[in-house]
N, C-alpha and C positions, 0 to 999 in steps of 0.2 A: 290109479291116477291120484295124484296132491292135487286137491282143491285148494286154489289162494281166493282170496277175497281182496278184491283193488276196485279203487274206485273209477270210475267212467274217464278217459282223455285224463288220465294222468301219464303222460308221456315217458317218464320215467320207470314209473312201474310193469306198464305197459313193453318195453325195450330189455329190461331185467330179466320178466319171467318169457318172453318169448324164444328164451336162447335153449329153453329147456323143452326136450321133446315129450309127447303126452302130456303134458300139462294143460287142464283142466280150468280154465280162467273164469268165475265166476263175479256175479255185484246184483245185490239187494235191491229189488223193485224199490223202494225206498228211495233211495240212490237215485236211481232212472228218473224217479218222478222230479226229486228236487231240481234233478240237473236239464229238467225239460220244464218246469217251472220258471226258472232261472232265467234259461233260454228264451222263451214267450215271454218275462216281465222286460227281457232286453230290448224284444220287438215291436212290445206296447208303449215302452220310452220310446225308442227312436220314432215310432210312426208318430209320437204324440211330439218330437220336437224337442223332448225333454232328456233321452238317453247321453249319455258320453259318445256313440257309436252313433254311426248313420245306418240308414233301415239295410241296405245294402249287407252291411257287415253283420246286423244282427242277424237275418236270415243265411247268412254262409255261415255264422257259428252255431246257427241250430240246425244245418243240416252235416256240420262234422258232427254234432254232438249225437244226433240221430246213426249214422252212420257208425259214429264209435258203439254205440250200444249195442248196436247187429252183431257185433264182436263177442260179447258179451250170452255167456248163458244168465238169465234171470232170475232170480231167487223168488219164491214166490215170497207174500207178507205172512208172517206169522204171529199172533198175537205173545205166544210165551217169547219168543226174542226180544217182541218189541218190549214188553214189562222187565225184562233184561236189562236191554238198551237204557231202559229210560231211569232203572234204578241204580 
């Protein structure tokens, strides 16, 4: 199996590599967290009155965002990637 690396609800990517059989779709805990970070700072605007979205909408896009993950096998965090990453 070709391991790709895509990132969480990118729809695109997502529709690309699905056309190919055995393929192995992986995203970096890393990834998960900001994109569930993200999700929660959308939900703590709107509950506070301040977000762009209303509280409604920010809890449906942090349960697609949830649900796209499940999709997903998870990388665990490694620290030599991340000193990678970062340099």
């Amino acid at each position: 199996m070709l391991p790709v690396l895509i990132e969480p609800m990118n729809g695109g990517y997502r529709a690309t590599v699905a056309g190919f059989p055995n393929l192995s779709v992986h995203a970096a805990i890393v990834v998960a967290s900001e994109s569930l970070k993200g999700r929660l700072h959308a939900i703590r605007q709107a509950d506070a009155g301040k977000g762009r979205a209303r509280l409604e909408v920010a809890y449906s896009d942090f349960l697609k965002t949830l649900k796209g993950l499940a999709s997903y096998e998870l990388l665990p965090y490694e620290l030599t990637a991340d000193l990678l990453f970062q340099s």
